[in-house]
N, C-alpha and C positions, 0 to 999 in steps of 0.2 A: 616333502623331504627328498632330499637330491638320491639318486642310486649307486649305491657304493660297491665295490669291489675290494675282494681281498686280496690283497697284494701278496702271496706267496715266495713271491721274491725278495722284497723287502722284509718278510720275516723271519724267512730263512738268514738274511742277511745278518738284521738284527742278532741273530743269536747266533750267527759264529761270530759277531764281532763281540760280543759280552756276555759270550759262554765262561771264560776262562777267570777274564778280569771284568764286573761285574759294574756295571752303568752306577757311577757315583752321582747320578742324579736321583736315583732311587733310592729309598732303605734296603739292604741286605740285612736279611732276615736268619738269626745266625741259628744251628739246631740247638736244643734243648734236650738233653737227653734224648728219646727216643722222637720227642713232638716237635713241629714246625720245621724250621728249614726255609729255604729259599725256592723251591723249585717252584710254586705257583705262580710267587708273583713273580719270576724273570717270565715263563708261558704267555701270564697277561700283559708284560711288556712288548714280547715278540707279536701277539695276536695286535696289539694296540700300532706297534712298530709297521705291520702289516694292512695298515686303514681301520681295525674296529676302533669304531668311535666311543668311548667313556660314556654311560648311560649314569647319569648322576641322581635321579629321581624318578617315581613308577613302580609298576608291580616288580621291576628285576632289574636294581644296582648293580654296576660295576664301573669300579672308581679307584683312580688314584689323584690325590691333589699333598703335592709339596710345601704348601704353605706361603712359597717363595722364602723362605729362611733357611738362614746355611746351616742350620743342624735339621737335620734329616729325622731327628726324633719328636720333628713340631710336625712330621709328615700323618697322615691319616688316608683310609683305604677303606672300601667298600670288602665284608667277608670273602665275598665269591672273586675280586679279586687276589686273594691269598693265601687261601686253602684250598687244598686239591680237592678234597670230596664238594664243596661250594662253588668251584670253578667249573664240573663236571655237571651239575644238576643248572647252573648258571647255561651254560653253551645247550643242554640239552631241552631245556622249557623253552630259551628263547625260542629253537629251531621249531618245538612244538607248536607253540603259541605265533610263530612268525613274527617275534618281533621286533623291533628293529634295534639293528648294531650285530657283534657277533653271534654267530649258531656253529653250533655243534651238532651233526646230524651223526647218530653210532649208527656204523657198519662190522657187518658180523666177521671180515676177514681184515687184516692186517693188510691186506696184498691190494684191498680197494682204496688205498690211502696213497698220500704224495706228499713231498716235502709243503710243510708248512702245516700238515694236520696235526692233531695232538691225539697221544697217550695218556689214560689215565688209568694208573695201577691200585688195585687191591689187593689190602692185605689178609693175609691168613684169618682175621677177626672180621672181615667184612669191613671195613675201613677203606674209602678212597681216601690214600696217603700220598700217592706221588705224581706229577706231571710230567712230561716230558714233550718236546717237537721234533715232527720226523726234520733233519736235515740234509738225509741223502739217502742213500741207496746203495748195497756192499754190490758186487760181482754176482752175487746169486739172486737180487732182488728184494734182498732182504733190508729194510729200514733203518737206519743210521739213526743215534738223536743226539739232539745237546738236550741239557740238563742241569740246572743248580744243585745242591746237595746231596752230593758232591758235583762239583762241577766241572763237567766233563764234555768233549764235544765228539761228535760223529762214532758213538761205539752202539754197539748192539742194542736191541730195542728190550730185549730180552733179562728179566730180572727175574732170577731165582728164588727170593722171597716174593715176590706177587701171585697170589692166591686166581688171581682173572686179572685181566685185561678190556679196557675199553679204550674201541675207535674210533675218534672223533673227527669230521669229516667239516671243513671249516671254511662259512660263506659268514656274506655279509648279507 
């Protein structure tokens, strides 16, 4: 297997260009009352956008395939691509396991992070519910992200419903 790099660049890019207005090659994943939402799977667009390679088979899936049909609702996806708490335990066994395509390695500070890493927020119930990508950095050092649901680009990393924080430090 050749050696891959993660593009931080290009994933950063990816998600300020389809922070707002949302990549209509993808499903947008609309919320449901309090469940689902969009923010995982634009995260594994931007980490994919970035060089991770789609792992389609093996101890740890992560997949998106289109179908190649114009409706979007013939599309199908591997879990850990689409939910946060699956996408967080996804990036963290690979990194464990070393295995190949994306990692996730959590660092205990916020401040050991750089655009292109990911946020994963828990909620008050113990629930990994939201993802987000750092995209910049304010005047004080402080982390910028975009974000699906809501989607939003370069605001504070900082959510006052999240019970903890984890941060995911993002190789290939």
């Amino acid at each position: 297997m050749k050696n891959l790099l993660y593009s931080r660049e290009k994933a950063v890019n990816y998600a300020i260009n389809y922070t707002v207005v949302p990549n209509p090659a993808f499903k947008y994943f609309v919320l449901y009352g309090e469940n689902g939402g969009d923010c995982t799977n634009f995260i594994s667009q931007c980490l994919n956008a970035g060089g991770a390679p789609m792992i389609f088979s093996g101890e740890n899936p992560w997949w998106y395939s289109n179908n190649n049909t114009p409706n979007l609702s013939d599309d199908k996806w591997s879990i850990s691509w689409a939910v946060a708490g699956s996408l967080y335990w996804y990036l963290k066994n690979s990194y464990a396991k070393n295995l190949y395509g994306v990692k996730g390695k959590e660092v205990p500070s916020v401040s050991m992070l750089e655009p292109g890493d990911i946020i994963s927020y828990q909620d008050s119930k113990g629930i990994i519910a939201h993802s987000a990508i750092i995209t910049s950095f304010d005047d004080y050092g402080n982390p910028l992200i975009a974000q699906h649901t809501p989607n939003v680009l370069n605001i504070p990393y900082i959510k006052s419903w999240a019970a903890k924080m984890f941060f995911l430090k993002i190789s290939l």
